[in-house]
N, C-alpha and C positions, 0 to 999 in steps of 0.2 A: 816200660817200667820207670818207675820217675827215680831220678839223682837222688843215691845216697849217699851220706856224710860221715864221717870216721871225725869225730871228736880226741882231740887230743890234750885234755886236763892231764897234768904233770905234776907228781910230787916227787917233791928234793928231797930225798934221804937221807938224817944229818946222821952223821958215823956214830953210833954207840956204843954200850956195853950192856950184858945182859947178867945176874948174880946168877951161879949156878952152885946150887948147896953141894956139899961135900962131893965135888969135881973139878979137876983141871982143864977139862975138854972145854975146846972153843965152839961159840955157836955161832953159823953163819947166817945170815936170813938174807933173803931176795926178793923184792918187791915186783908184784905183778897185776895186772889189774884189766880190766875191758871195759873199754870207752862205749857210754850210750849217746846219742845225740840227743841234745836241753835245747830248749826252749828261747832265745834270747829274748824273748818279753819276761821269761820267767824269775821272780824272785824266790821259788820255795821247788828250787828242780833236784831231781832227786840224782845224784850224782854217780859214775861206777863202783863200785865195791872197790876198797883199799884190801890189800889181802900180801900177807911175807910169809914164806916160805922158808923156815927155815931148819938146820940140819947141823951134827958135826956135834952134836954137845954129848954128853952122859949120859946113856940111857937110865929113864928114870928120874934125872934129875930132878928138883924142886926149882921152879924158876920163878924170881918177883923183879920186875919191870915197872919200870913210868915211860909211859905213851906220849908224847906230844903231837897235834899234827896242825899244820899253819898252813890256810886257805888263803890266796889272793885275791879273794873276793868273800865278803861273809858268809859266817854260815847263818844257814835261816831253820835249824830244826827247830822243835818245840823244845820250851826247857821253863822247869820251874826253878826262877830264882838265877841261878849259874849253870843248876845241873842240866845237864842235855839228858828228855826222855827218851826218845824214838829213834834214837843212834843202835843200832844192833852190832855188838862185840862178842864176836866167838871164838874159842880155841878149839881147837879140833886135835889131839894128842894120839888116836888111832884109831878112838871110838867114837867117831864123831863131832860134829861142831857142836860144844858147850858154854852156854853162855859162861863171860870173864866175870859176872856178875861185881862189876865195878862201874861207879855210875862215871858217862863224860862229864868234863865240865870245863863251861863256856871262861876261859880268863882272859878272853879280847874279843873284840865282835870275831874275828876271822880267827881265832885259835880254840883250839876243842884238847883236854890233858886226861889221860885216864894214870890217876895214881896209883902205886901199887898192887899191879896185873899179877897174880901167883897161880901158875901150874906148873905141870910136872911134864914133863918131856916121856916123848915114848920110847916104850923099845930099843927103838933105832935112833934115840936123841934127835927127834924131830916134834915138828910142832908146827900147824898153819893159821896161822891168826888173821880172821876178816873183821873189817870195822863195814858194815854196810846202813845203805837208806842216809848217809851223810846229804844234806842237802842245803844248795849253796845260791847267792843271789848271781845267777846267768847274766841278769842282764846288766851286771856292772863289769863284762868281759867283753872284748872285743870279740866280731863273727869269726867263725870258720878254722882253718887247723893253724894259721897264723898267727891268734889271738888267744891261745890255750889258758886254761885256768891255772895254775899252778900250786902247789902245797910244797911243806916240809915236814918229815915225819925226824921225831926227837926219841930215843931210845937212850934211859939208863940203868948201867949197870956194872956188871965187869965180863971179862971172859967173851967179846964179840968180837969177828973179824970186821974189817970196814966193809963197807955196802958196796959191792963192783957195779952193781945196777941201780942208778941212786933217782931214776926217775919213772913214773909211770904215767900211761895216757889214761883219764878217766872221765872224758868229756869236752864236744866243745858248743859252743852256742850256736843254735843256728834259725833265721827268723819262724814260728812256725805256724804263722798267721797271714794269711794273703786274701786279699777279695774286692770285692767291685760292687758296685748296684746298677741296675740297668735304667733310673733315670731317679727324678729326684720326686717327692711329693706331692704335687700341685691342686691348692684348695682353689678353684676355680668358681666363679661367679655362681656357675648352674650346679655348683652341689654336685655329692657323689652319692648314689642311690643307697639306700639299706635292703638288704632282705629280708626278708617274712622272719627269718631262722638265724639269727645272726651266731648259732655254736654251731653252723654246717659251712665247711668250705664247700663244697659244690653251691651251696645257695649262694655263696657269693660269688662265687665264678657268673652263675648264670644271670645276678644283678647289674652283670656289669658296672661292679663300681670301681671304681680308682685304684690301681696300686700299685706298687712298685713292686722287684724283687730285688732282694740282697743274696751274695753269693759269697762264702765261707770255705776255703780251701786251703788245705795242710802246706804247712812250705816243707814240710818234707813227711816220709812214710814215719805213721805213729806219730805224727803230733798232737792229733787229736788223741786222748787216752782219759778212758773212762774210770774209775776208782778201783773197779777192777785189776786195773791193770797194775805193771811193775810202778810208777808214776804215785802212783795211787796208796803206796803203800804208808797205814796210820794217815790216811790224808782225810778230810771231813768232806770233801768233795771230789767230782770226778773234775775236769776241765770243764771253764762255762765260756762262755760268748753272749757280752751283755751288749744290747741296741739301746743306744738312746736318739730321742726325737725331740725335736725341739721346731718352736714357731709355730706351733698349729694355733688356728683360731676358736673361738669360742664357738663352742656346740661343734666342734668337730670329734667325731672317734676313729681308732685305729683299732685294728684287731689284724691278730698273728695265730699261727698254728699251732696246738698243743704239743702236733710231734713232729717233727721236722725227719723226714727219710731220704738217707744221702746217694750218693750217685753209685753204688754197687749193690744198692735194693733191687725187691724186685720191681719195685715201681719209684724214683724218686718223687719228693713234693715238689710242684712245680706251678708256677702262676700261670707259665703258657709263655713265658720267652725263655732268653737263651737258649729257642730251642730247642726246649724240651716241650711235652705232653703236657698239658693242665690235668693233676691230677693231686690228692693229699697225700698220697702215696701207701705204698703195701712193701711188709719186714717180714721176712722169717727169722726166725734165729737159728745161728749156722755154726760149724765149729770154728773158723777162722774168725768170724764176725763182720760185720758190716756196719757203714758209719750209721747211727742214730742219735740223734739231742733230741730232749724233752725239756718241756718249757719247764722253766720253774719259778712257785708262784710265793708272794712275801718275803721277798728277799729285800732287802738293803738297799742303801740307793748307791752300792761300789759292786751289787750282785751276791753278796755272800746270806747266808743263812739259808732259812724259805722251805717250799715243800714242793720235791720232782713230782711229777704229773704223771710221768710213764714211766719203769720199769719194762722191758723185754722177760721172756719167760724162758727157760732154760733150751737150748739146742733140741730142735726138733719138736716143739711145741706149740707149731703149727702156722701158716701165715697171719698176719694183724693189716686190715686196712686202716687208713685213718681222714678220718673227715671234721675232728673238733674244730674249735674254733675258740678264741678267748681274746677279751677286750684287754688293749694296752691301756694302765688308769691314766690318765693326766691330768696334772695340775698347774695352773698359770700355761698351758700348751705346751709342757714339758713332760714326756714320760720316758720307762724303760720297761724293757722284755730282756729276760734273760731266759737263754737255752743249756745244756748240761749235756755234754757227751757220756751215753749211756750204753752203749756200744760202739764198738771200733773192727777195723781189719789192720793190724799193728803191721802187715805186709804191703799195702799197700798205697798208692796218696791216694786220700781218696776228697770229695769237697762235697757240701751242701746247697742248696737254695732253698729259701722261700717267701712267699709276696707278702707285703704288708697292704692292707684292704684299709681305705679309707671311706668313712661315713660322714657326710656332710649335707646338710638341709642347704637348697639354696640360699642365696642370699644376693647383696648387691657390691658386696666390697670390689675391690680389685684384686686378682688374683695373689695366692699368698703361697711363696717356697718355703716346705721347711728345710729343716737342717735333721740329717741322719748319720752318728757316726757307730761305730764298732770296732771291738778291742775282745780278745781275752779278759776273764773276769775268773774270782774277784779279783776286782782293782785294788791297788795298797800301793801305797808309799812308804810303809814301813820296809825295811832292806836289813834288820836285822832278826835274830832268833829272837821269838815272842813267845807269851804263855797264852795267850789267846787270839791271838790276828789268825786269819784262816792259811788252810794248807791244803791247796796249792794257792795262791796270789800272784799275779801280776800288774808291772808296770803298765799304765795307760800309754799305748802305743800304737798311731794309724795305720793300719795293714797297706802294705803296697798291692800293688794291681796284680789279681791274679788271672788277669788272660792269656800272660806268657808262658804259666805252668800248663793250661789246661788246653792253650793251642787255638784260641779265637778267637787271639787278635782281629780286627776288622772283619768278620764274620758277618753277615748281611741282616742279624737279627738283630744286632748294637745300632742306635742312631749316627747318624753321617750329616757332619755341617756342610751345607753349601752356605757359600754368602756371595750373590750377584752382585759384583761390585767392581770396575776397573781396578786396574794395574793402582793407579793413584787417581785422588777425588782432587780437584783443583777449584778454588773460586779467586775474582778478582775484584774489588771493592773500593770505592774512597771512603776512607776513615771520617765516621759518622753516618755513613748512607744506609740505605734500608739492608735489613738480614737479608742473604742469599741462601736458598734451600736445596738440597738433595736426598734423595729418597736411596735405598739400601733395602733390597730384600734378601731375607736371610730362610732357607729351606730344609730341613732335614732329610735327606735323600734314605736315608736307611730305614730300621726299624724301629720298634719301641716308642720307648718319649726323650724326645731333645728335649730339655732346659738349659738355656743359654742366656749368658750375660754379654754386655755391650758396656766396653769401657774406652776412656780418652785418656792416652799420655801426652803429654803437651812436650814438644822439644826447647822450643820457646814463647816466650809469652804465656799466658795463663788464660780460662773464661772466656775465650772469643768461639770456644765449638758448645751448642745445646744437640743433646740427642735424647730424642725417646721413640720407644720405651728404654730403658736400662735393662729389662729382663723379660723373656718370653718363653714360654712352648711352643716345641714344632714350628713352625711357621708364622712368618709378621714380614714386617716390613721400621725400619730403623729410619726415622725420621732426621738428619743434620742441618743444623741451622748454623752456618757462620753469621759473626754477630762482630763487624766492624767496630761499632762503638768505642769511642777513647783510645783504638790503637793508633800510634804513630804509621807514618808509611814505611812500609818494607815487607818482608818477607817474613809469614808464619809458617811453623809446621807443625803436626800433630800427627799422632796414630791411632787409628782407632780399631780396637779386638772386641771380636764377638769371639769368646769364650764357651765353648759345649761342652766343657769336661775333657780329661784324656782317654776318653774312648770315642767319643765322639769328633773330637780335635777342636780347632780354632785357626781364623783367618784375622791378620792387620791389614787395614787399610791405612796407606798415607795419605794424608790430606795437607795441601798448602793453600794458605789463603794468602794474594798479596794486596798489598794494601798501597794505594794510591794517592797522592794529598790533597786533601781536599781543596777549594778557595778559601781565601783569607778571609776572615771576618772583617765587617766594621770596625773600624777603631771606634773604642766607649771611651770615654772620659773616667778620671778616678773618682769615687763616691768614697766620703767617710760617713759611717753610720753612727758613732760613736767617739767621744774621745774621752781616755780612759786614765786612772792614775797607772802608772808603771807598774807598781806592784801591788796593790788592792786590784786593779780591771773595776773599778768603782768607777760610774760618774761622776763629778763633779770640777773644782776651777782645778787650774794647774799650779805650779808654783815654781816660778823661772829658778832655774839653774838644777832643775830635777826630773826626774824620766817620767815619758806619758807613752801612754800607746793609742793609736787610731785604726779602729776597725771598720772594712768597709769591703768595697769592690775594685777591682783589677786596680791593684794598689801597686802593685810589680813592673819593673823595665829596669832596662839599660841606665837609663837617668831620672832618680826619682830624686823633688827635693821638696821640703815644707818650709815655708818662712811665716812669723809672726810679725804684721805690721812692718812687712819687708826683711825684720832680723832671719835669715837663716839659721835655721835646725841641725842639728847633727845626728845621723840618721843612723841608728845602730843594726837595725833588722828590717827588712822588708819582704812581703810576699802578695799575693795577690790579695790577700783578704785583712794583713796588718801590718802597720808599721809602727817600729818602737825606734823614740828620738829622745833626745838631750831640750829639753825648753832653755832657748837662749835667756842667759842671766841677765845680758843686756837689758831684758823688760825692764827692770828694776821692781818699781813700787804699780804698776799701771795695774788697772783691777779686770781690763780686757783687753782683749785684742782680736787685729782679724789674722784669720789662717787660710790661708789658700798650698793646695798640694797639686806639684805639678808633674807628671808619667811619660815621659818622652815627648815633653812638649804640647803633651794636651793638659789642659790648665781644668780643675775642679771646680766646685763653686766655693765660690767665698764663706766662710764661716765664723760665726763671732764667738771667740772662747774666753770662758771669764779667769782672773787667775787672784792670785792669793801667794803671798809670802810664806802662810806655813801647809800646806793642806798633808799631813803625815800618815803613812802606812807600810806595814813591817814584809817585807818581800815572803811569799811561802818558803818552807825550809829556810829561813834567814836568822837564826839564832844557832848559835855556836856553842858548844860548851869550851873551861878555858884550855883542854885538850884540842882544840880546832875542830872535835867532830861534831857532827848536825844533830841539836839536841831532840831526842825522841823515846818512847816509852824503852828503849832499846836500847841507848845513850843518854840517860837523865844525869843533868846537872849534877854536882854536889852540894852540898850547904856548905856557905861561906866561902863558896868559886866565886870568879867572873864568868858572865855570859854577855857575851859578843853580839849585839842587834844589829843590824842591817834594816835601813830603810830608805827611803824617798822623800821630798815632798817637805824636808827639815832644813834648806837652803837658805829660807831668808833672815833677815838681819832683827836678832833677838836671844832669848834665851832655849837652849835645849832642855828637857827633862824628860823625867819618865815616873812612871806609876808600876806599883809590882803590890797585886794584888788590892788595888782603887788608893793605894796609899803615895803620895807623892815623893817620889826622889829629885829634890831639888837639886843635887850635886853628884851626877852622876859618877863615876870614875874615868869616861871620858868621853865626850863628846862632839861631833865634828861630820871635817867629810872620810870619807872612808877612801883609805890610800889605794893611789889606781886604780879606784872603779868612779870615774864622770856619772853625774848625778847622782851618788848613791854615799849616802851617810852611813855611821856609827855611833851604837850609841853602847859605852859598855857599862854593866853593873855587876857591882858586886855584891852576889846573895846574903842575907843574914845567913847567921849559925843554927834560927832557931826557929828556923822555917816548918811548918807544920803540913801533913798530907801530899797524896802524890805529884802534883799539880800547883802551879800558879801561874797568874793572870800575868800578863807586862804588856802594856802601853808606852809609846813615843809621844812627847809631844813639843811642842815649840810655840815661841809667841814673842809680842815684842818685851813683855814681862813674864816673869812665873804665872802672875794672876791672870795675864791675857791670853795665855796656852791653850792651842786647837791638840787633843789628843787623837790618834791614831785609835782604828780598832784593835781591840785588847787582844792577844792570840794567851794560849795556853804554852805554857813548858813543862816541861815533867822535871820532875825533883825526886832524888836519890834517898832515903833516910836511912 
């Protein structure tokens, strides 16, 4: 018999008073109630009945009452507006439970009030008042009896003793969805055949074509429950179980079973693993019941709405085989199939299976995995009471592994990873030398279909393992390529897992590669390919006492230096491929010079550089606004600030200016070298007031006059208005 579960949802009692017309007797009430077990995917579970008991008043009496009661997790009934409909409140005075005909209403997501409740006490000054069909979002309660839902019932009036029993169990969550698939989808190169008859499972049994099966099993007895049932009650559906697919390729189809027959039939549906008989399966209807879903078609894309396909016939209405068959639609290689439990055994666990048939014309791609998940349907994220969201609803939630319920763990019909591989893979290599190879076959000893993945965690280092395939069926073989290149010598390691799912398992292998040093290179000499202003990277001359850069080849050592015509440079950054220097001021006025760059002693070739007194250019990001930040559509200027320029190449002996928007600023507001930064100027202006549009232009320039001024390329600033 499988584990059942005692739910324990609790509500707090708060102490009231009840008015009792022309009487002094007190009336007692005592809360009672009986815990069903919900659903924890569930947002719309249908909760115990609230039910007081109470006694002790004036026979006869007229009694009027306000209700309150406060859920720790919302309630999700239907309600128009605030009013809750499908809440059922009865009094039962001696003759029966009568409706209080007084509507709930919703004044917080989790609180439900009925105002002014008025009957009359029996006989015997008793009275038993049930609030039933309350239903509450499960899955925002923690599992099992540790995690209980809790409520507070509010009662006023006058004339009530305090509540000795101020808590009742009326439910706890518990998961009630568990299952597995027995491999995964695989569109493979050679196609998966069709049959003649594609609305007959047997024809596709005997096609042999592709398919998996999915297996759908209660986490506990009465999970599955059909609209029928107590679950069921005002609900627009019974429970569903929506599949969806994804990744199939073009011109591929999927077909699923109309009727799906579970494991206490007299025949379940079955693809032919786990185990079971290939068959579509055979139902009688019985007085306990037995589990059955029916496909259901035109639903939504979260499974609600649509049209069931099967209905069962009443107890004793003779057996039904079944052989339909129906395509899953898909679009962009995305579809869903939803099923609808349409009978149940509320006695017992009971679970489903069945194959998913794949149709596929050959082709030449490389093989292609889809992706298959399943949940409880419909799916909703809504978590409160709604006037149209469906009922029942749940949260999208991946089912855990039901092999442990059903007892077949490792069962010899599940695939079983081997991977022929030592303890650890080892290679040894000098860094830069040819790739070292090793082969890995990987086997499925079990049954069914393995699909398996192949991945590399790196401990250290990064990109030195190639492996393929990355993914296979069944049987291959895993190709590793260590791949020296660009590592320093020492010691790599990595892990490499072939992944088969948790039913099938997985294996890591370690792998180290170490790495040797290689010989040294030839020494090369430095090569400049370029020499460049500082801060344009522009060719052309230099202008002593201002920054240049030279780009080129193995520019880097221990000791680099550049002289002009013997003047030594001042070297501010170096790397193999640039160096950026100070132009000795010393040149003075000379219109060339040569440059030789010398790298631990090996000496460059000689180069003749031209230079120039002003050669001007405004560094990137090198304008300021007069807040010190970097002026940008983000940070624009203001009208009638300073902006702060930054440039190069304005060192020689003359006048400074500048341009703002092609207009000359003969007298800048200051111009010069720029404090603390060697070869690097400023030039600052001050904007007009009456600056027009987002943008303007500024130029640098210098010369031995205004009139004889070399301008700088014009960069853009943003401007504020």
């Amino acid at each position: 018999m499988p584990r059942r579960f005692r739910l324990l949802f609790v509500f707090f009692l708060a102490c009231g008073t009840l008015t009792l017309a022309n009487a002094q007797s007190t009336l007692t009430c005592t809360p009672t109630g009986g815990p069903p077990v919900v659903k924890a995917e569930g947002i719309t579970e249908r909760l115990g009945d609230l039910v007081l008991n109470c006694s002790g008043g004036a026979a006869g009496a007229q009694v009027t009452i306000n209700l309150s009661i406060f859920l720790t997790v919302n309630i999700t009934n239907r309600v128009n507006d605030t009013t809750v409909t499908d809440v059922i409140f009865t009094i039962d005075s001696g003759a029966g439970p009568q409706p209080a005909n007084v509507p709930g209403i919703l004044s917080a997501p989790n609180t439900m009030v009925f105002n002014g409740v008025s009957f009359r006490l029996s006989s015997n000054g008793a009275a038993v008042l049930r609030v039933a069909n309350i239903r509450g979002a499960a899955n925002r309660s923690p599992l099992g009896p540790n995690g209980p839902i809790t409520a507070f019932l509010g009662l006023n009036g006058s004339s009530v003793t305090p509540l000795t029993n101020s808590q009742v169990a009326i439910g706890v969550p518990m998961r009630g969805l568990f299952g597995s698939m027995s491999s995964k989808i695989i569109c493979a190169p050679n196609g998966s055949p069709f049959p003649d008859n594609t609305r007959s499972f047997a024809s596709f049994l005997s096609s042999h074509a592709i398919f998996n099966s999915t297996r759908v099993t209660e986490g506990f007895a009465d999970a599955f429950q059909s609209r029928n049932d107590a679950q069921g009650l005002n609900a627009d559906t019974g429970m569903r179980i929506i599949v969806s697919y994804a990744g199939l390729p073009p011109g591929a189809r999927l077909f699923v079973p109309d009727v799906i027959a579970g494991s206490d039939t007299l025949q379940p549906t079955a693809g032919g693993d786990y185990g079971f008989v290939p068959s579509g399966g055979r139902y009688a209807p019985g007085g306990n019941g037995s589990l059955l879903l029916s496909r259901v078609f035109f639903t939504d894309a979260n499974g609600a709405g649509g049209s069931v396909a099967f209905f069962p016939g009443p107890a004793g209405s003779g057996a039904v085989s079944f052989d339909g068959m129906s395509e899953v639609p898909l679009v962009n290689g995305f579809g869903i199939a939803v099923f609808e439990v349409v009978d149940d055994n509320p006695f017992v666990q009971e679970f489903a299976q069945f194959p998913t048939f794949l149709g596929l014309p050959p082709n030449v791609s490389s093989p292609t995995t889809t992706l298959e998940n399943f949940s409880l349907a419909p799916v909703s994220t809504v978590m409160v009471a709604s006037h149209s969201d469906p009922i029942p609803r749940f949260q999208s939630m991946a089912p855990l592994q039901d092999c442990t319920l059903i007892g077949d763990c490792g069962a010899n019909y599940f695939p079983k990873l081997f991977v022929n591989a030592p303890a650890q893979l080892t290679f040894t290599e000098q860094t830069n030398s040819n790739t070292q190879v090793a082969y890995i076959p990987v086997n499925n000893q079990g049954g069914g279909v393995m699909f398996w993945t192949a991945t590399v965690r790196y401990i250290n280092g990064s990109g030195w393992l190639r492996i393929d395939p990355t993914d296979a069926v069944n049987n291959g073989t895993i190709r590793v390529d260590a791949i020296p290149t660009n590592l320093a010598p020492g010691i790599y390691q990595a892990v490499l897992t072939v992944d088969a799912g948790p039913v099938a398992g997985s294996r890591s292998v370690p792998i180290t590669l170490t790495i040797t040093p290689a010989p040294p290179p030839p020494a090369q000499t430095p090569v400049v390919a370029s020499v460049l202003n500082g801060a344009s990277f522009a060719p052309g001359a230099l202008a002593p006492g201002s920054l240049a850069t030279l780009m080129g080849s193995k520019l880097a050592g221990a000791n680099v230096s550049v002289a002009f015509d013997g003047m030594p440079a001042k070297i501010l950054y170096d790397s193999d491929t640039q160096i950026n220097l100070y132009v000795p001021m010393e040149l003075g006025a000379k219109t060339t010079a040569q440059m030789l760059v010398t790298v631990d002693g090996l000496i460059g070739p000689t180069q003749n550089v031209a230079l120039a007194p002003f050669t001007p250019a405004i560094f990137r990001n090198g304008v300021l606004n007069q807040d010190y930040s970097v002026n940008s559509p983000d940070h624009p200027a203001g009208q009638g600030t300073i902006v702060q320029i930054f440039a190069t190449g304005l060192s020689g002996t003359g006048t400074i200016t500048a341009k703002l928007n092609g207009q000359p600023i003969t007298a800048p507001y200051y111009a010069g070298p720029a404090p603390g930064l060697l070869g690097v100027q400023q030039v600052d202006l001050q904007l007009p007031s009456n600056l027009s549009g987002p943008t303007a232009s500024i130029a640098v320039c210098g010369g031995a006059t205004p009139d004889q001024s070399v301008c700088s390329p014009a960069i853009q600033i943003t401007i504020s208005q």
